[in-house]
Structure formats: structure tokens, C-alpha cells
DRENPA-3360 file (N, C-alpha, C; in nm, 2 decimals, always signed):
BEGIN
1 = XXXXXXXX = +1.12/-0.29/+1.01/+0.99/-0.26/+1.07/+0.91/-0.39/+1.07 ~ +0.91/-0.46/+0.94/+0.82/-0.52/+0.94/+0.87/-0.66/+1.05 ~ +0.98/-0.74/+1.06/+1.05/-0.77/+1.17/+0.95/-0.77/+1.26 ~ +0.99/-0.65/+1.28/+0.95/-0.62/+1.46/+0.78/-0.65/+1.46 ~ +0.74/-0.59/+1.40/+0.61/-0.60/+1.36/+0.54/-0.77/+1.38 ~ +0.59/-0.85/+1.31/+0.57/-1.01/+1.28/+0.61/-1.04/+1.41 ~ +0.71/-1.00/+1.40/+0.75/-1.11/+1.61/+0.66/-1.06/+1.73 ~ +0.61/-0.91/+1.74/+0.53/-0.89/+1.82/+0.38/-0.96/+1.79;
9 = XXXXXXXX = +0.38/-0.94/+1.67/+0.22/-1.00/+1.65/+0.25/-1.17/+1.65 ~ +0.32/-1.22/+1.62/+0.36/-1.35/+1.60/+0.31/-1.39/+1.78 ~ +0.38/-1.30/+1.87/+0.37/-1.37/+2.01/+0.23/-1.31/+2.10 ~ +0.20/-1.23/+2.01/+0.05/-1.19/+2.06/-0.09/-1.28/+2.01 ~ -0.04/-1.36/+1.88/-0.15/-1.40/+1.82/-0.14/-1.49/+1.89 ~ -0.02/-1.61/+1.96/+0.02/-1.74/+2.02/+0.00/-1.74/+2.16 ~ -0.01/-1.62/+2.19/-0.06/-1.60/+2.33/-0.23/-1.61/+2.36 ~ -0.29/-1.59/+2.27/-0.42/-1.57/+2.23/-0.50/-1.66/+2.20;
17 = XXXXXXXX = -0.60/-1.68/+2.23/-0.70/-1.82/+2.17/-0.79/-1.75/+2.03 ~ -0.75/-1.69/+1.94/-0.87/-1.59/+1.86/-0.84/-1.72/+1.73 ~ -0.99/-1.68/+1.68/-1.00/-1.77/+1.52/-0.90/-1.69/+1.43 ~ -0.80/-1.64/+1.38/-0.78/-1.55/+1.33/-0.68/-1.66/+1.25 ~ -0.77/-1.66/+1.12/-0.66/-1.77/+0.99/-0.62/-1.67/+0.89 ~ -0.53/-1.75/+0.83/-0.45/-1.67/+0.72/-0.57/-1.58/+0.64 ~ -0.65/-1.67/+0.61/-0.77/-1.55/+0.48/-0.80/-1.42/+0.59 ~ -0.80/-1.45/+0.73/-0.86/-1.34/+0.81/-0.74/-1.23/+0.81;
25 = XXXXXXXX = -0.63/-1.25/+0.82/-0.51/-1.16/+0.79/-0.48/-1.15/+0.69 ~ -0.52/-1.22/+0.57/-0.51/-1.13/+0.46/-0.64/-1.02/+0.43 ~ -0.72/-1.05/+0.47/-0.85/-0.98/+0.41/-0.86/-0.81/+0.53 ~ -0.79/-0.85/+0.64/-0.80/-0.74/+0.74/-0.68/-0.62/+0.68 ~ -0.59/-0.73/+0.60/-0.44/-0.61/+0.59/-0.51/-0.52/+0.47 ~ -0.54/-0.65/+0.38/-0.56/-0.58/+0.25/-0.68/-0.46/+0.23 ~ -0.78/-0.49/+0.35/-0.88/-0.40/+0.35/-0.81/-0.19/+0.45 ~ -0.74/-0.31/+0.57/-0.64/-0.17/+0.64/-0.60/-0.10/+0.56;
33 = XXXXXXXX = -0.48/-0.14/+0.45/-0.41/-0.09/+0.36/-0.50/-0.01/+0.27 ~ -0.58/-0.09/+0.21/-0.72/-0.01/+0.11/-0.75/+0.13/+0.21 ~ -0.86/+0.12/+0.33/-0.87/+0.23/+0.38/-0.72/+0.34/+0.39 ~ -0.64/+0.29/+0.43/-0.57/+0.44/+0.41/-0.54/+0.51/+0.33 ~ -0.53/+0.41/+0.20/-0.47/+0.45/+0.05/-0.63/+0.60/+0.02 ~ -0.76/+0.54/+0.09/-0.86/+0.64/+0.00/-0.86/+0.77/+0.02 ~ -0.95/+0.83/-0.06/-0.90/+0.98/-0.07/-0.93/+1.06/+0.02 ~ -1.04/+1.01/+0.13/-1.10/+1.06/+0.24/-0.96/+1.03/+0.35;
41 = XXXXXXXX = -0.94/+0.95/+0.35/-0.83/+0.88/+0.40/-0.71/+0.96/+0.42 ~ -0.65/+0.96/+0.30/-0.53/+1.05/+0.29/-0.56/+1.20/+0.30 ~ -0.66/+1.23/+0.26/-0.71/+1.40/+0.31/-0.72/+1.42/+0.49 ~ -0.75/+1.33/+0.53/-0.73/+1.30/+0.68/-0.61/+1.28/+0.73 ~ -0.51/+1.27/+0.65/-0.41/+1.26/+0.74/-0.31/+1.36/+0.67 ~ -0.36/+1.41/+0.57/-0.31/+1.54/+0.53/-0.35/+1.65/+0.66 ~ -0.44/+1.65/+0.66/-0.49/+1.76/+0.81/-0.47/+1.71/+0.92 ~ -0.41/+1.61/+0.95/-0.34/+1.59/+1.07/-0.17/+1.60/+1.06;
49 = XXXXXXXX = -0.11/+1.59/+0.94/+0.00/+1.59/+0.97/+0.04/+1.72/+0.92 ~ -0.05/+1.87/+0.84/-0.01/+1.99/+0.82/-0.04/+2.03/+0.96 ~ -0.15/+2.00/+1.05/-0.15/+2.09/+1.20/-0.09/+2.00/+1.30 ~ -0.03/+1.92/+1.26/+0.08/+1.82/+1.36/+0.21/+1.89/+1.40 ~ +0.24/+1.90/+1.27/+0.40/+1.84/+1.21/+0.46/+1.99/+1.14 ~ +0.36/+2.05/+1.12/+0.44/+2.11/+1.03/+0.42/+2.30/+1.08 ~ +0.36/+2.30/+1.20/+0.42/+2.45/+1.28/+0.52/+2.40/+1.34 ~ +0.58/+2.30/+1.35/+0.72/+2.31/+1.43/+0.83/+2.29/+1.32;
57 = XXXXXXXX = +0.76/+2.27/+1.20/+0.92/+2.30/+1.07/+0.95/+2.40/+1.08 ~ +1.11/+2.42/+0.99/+1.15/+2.55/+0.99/+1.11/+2.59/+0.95 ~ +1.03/+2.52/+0.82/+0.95/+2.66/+0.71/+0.80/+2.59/+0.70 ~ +0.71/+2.61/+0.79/+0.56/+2.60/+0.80/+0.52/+2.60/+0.69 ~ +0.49/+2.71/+0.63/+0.41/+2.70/+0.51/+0.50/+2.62/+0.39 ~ +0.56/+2.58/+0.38/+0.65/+2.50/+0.27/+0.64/+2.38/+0.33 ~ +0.60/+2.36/+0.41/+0.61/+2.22/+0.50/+0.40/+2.16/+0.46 ~ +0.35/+2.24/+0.45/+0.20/+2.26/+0.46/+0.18/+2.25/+0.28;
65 = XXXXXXXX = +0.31/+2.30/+0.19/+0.33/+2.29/+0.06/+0.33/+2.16/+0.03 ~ +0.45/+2.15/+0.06/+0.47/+2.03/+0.05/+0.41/+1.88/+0.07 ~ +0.32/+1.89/+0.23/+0.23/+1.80/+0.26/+0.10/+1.77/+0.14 ~ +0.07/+1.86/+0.11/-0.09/+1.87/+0.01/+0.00/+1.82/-0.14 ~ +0.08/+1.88/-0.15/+0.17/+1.86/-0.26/+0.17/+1.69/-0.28 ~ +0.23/+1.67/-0.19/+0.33/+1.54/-0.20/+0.25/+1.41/-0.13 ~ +0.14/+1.41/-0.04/+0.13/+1.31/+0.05/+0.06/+1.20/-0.03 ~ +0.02/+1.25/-0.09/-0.11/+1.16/-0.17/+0.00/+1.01/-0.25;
73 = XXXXXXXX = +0.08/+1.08/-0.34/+0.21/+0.98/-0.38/+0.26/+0.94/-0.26 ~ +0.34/+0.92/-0.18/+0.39/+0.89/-0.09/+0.30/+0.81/+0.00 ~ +0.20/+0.82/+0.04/+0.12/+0.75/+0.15/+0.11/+0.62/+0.07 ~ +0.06/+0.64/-0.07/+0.02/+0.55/-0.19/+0.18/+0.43/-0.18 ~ +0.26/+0.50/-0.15/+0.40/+0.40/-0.23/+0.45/+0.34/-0.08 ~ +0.40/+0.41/+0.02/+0.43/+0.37/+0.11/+0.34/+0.24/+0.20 ~ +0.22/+0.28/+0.19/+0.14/+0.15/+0.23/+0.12/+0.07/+0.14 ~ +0.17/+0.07/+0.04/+0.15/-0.04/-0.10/+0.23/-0.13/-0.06;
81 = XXXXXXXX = +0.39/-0.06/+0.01/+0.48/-0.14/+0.05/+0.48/-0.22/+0.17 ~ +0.45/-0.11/+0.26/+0.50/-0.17/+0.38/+0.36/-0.23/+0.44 ~ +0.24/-0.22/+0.36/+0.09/-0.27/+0.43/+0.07/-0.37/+0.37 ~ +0.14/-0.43/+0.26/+0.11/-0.53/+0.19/+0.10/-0.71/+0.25 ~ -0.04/-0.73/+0.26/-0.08/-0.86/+0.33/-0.04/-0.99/+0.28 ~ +0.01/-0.99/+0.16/+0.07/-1.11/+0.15/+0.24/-1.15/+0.27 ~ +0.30/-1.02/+0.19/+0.43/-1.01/+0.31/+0.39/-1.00/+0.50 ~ +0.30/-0.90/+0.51/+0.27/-0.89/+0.65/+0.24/-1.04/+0.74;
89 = XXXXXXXX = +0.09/-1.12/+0.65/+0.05/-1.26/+0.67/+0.18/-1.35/+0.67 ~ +0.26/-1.32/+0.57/+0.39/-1.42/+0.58/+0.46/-1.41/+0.72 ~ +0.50/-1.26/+0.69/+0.62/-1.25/+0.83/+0.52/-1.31/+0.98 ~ +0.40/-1.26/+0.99/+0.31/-1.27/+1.13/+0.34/-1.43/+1.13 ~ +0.37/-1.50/+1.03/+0.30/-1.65/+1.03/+0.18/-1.69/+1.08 ~ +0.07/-1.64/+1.01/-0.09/-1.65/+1.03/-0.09/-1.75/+0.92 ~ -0.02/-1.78/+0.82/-0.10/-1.84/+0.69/+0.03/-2.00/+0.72 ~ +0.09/-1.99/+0.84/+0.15/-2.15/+0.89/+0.05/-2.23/+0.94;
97 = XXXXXXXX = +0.02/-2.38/+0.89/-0.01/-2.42/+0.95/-0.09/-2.44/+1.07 ~ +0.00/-2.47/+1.18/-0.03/-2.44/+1.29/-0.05/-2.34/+1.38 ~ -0.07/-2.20/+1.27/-0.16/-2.13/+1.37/-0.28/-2.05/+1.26 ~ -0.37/-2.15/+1.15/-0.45/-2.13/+1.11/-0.60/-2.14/+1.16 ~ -0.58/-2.20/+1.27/-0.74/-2.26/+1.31/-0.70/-2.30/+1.49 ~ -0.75/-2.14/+1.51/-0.72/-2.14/+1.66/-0.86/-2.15/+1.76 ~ -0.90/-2.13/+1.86/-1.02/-2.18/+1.89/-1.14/-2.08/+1.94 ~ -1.11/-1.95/+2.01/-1.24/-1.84/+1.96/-1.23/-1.76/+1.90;
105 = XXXXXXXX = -1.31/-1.69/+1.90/-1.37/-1.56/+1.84/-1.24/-1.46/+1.85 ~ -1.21/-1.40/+1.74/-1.08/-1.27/+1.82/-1.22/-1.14/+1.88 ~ -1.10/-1.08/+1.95/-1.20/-0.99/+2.05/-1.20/-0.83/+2.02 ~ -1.26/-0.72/+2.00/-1.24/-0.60/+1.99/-1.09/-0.59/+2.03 ~ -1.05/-0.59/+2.16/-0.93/-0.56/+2.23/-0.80/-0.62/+2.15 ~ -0.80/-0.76/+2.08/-0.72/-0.81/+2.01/-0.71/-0.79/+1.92 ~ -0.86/-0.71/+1.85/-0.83/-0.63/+1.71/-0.74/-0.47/+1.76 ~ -0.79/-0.42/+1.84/-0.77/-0.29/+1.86/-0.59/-0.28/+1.89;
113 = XXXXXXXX = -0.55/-0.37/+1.99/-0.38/-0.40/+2.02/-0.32/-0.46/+1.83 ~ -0.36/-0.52/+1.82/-0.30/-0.53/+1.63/-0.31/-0.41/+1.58 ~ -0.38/-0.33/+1.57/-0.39/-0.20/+1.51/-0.25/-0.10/+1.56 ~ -0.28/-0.09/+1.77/-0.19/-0.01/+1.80/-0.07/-0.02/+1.79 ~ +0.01/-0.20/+1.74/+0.09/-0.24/+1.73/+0.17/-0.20/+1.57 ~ +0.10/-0.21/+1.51/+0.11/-0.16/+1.37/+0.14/-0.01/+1.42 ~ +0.10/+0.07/+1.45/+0.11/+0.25/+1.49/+0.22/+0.20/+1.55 ~ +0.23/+0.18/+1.65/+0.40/+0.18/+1.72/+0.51/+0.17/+1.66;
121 = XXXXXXXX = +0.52/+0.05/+1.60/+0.61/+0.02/+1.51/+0.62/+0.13/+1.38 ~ +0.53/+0.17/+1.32/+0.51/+0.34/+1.22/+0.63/+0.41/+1.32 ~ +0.58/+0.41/+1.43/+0.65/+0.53/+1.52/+0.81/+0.50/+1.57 ~ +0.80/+0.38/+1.62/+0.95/+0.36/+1.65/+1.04/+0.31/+1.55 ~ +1.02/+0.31/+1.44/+1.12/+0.26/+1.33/+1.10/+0.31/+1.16 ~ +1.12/+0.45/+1.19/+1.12/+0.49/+1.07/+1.17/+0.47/+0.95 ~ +1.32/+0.43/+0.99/+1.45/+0.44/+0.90/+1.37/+0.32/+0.78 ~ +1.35/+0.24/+0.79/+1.32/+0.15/+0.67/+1.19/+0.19/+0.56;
129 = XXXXXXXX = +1.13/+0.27/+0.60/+1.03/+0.35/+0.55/+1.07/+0.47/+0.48 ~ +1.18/+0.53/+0.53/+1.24/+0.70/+0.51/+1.38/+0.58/+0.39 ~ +1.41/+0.45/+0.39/+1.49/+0.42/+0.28/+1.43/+0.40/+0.16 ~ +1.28/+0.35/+0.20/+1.24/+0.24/+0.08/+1.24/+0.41/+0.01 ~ +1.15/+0.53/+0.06/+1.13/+0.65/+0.00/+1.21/+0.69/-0.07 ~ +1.33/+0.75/+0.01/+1.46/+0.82/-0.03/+1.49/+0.72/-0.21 ~ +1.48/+0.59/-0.20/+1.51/+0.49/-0.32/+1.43/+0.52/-0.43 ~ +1.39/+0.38/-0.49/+1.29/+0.38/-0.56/+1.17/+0.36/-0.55;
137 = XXXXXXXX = +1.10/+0.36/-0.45/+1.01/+0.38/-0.40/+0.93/+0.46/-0.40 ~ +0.98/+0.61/-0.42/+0.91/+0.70/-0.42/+1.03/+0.85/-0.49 ~ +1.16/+0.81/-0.45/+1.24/+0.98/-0.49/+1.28/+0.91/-0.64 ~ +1.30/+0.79/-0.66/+1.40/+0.77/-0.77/+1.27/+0.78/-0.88 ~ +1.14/+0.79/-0.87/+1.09/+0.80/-0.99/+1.04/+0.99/-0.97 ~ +1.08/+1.06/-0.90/+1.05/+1.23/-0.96/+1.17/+1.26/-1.05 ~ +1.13/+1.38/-1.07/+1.24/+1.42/-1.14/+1.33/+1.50/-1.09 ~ +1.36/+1.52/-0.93/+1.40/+1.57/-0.89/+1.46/+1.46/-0.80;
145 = XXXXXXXX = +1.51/+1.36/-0.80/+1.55/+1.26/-0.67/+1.59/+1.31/-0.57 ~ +1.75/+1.39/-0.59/+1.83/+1.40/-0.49/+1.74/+1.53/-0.37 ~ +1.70/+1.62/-0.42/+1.58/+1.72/-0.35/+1.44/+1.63/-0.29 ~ +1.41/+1.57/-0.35/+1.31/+1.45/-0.29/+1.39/+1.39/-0.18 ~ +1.50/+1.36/-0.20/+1.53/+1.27/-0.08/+1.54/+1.37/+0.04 ~ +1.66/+1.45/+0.02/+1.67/+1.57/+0.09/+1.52/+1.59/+0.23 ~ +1.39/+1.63/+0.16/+1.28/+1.62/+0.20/+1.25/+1.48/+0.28 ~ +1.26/+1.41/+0.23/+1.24/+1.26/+0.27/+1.34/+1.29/+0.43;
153 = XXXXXXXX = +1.43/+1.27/+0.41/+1.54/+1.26/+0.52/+1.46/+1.37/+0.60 ~ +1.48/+1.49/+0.60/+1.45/+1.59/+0.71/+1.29/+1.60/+0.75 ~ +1.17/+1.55/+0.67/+1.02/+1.60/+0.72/+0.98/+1.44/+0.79 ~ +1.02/+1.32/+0.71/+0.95/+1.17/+0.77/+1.00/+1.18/+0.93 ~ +1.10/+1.13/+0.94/+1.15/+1.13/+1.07/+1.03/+1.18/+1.17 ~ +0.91/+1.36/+1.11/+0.83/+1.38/+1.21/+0.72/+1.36/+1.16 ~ +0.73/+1.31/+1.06/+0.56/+1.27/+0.96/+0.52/+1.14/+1.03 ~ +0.62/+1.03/+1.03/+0.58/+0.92/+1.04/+0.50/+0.91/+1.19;
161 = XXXXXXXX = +0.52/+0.93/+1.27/+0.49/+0.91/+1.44/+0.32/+0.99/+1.40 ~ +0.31/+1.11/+1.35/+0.17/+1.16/+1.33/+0.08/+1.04/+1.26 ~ +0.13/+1.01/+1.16/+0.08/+0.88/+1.10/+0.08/+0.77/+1.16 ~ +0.12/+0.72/+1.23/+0.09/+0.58/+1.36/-0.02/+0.64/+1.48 ~ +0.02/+0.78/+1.47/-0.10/+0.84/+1.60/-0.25/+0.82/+1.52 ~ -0.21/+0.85/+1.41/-0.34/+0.87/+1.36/-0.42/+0.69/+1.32 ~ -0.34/+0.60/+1.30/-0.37/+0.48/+1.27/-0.42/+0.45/+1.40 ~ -0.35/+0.43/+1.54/-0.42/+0.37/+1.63/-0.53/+0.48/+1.71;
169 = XXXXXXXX = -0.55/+0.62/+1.65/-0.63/+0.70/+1.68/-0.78/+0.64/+1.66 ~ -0.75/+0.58/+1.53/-0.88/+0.54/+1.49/-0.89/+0.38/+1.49 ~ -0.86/+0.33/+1.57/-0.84/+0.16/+1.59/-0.96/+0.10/+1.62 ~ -1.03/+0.16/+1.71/-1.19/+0.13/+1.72/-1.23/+0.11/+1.58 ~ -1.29/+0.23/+1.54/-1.34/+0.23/+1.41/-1.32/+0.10/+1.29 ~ -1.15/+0.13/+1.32/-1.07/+0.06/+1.15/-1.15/-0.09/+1.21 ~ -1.13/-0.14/+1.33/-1.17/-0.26/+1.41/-1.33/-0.28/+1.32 ~ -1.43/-0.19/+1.40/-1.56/-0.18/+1.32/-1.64/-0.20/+1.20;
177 = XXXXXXXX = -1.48/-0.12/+1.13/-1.56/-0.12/+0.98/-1.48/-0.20/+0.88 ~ -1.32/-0.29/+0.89/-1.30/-0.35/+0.82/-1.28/-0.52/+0.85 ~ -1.30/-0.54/+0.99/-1.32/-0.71/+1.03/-1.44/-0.77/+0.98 ~ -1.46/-0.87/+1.00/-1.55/-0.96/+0.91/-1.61/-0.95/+0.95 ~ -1.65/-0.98/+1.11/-1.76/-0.99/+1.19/-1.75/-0.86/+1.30 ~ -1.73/-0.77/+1.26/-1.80/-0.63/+1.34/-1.74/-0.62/+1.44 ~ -1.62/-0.62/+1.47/-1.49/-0.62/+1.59/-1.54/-0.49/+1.68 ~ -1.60/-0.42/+1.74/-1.58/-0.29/+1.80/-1.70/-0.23/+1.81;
185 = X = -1.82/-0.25/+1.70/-1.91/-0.20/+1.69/-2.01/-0.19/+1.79;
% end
């Protein structure tokens, strides 16, 4: 995921004339990553992905169990990992060099496509998200692994895409309220 992730943004940021230096991609990830981890946050995408995702499980209300149950850990282990701005800033190559000090302003629209680009990628490439889980990540410390994974395998696959809908749902906003200089406002 993250891969794909870096090379798209890698050729979007090169295509672009935006000021956008390594401190600005680390301070945007690390703040992205913060807002989703919060509790308002995660309660938000608890009620998007129990009335998303989970009347079309086989078992609704266990699916709805399980979400309020489980998401809070998991959202936590999962954007720790895969939102983490030191790695992101690395792969993007924001903190090379020669693409530290570029020559305007980035623009709403260049915030808002980084956002959607992030959601896409949530959406089209699960598998490395549904591994780190299924691992240590998240199943190998319950006490239950092999049934944790089980879950992991059969609910992400339709969790994950509701969670990218919901990240570039709110791209305006995240744009608004975690850029340095007021991206969208």
C-alpha cells in the first residue's frame, strides 16, 4: 500500500509547484494520523462502518458487536502503522533534498487530492493492512488469535473501502483544520 501510495504522491508532488517540505509532511501526516486515532474520530467511523458494512454481513448484529467491540484497538494499530509520517515522508520522498523547497503555496485542491489519494489506496489494497492485522499487529496480541484473524480475513476486506470513503469524505475539512496555513477554509 504504502508503495503505491509514495509513487503516486511522489509524481503528484513533482508535477506541482507547492511549498510542501519534509516538516510540512511530517506535521500533516502526524496530525492526519492523530485526528483519526481520536475518540470523536473513531466513534465516527464506528457509525459509518456499523450502518455501511455491516447490514450486508451475514450476521448484522455480530458484525455491529463486533465493530463497537473491536474498532477502537484496531483503527489505533492500524493508523499507528500504516499513517506513520516518518515512513510515509520517507517513501513520498518529501524529506529528499531536492524536493524540499519547491516554489508556491500548495493549494486546497492539492491538499484535498493527497487526502483522496490516501482513501484510494485504503480502498484498493487491503491485503497488507488485513496482514499486518491477521499478525502481530493486532490478532497475535488477543487472546484469541486464530478467531481474531478468522474476523480480520472475512469483515476488512469490507471495512476497509468504508474507511477510505470516510477519509476522503472529509478531505475539505481534514485540509482546514490540520494544514498549517488553513488549506480549504
Amino acid at each position: 500500500i504504502m508503495k503505491y501510495f509514495a509513487l503516486l504522491v511522489f509524481f503528484l508532488l513533482s508535477s506541482i509547484s507547492a511549498d510542501f517540505t519534509c516538516d510540512d509532511c511530517m506535521d500533516f501526516g502526524g496530525k492526519l494520523r492523530d485526528h483519526l486515532m481520536t475518540e470523536e474520530c473513531i466513534d465516527a467511523q464506528i457509525a459509518v462502518i456499523v450502518a455501511d458494512t455491516c447490514p450486508s454481513a451475514p450476521h448484522p448484529v455480530g458484525c455491529e458487536v463486533g465493530i463497537i467491540d473491536w474498532w477502537r484497538d484496531l483503527a489505533i494499530a492500524m493508523y499507528t502503522k500504516f499513517l506513520d509520517p516518518v515512513m510515509l515522508c520517507g517513501q513520498l520522498g518529501t524529506c529528499k533534498k531536492h524536493l524540499r523547497n519547491l516554489v508556491a503555496e500548495p493549494t486546497c485542491e492539492e491538499c484535498t487530492a493527497g487526502i483522496a489519494t490516501v482513501a484510494d489506496i485504503f480502498m484498493a489494497e487491503p491485503k497488507d493492512i488485513m496482514d499486518f492485522l491477521e499478525g502481530d499487529g493486532f490478532c497475535g496480541t488477543t487472546a484469541d488469535p486464530e478467531t481474531c484473524s478468522f474476523y480480520i480475513i472475512h469483515s476488512m476486506i469490507h471495512i476497509i473501502p468504508a474507511v477510505g470513503a470516510f477519509i476522503a469524505e472529509d478531505a475539505q475539512e481534514l485540509c482546514c483544520q490540520l494544514s498549517t496555513n488553513g488549506l480549504c477554509c
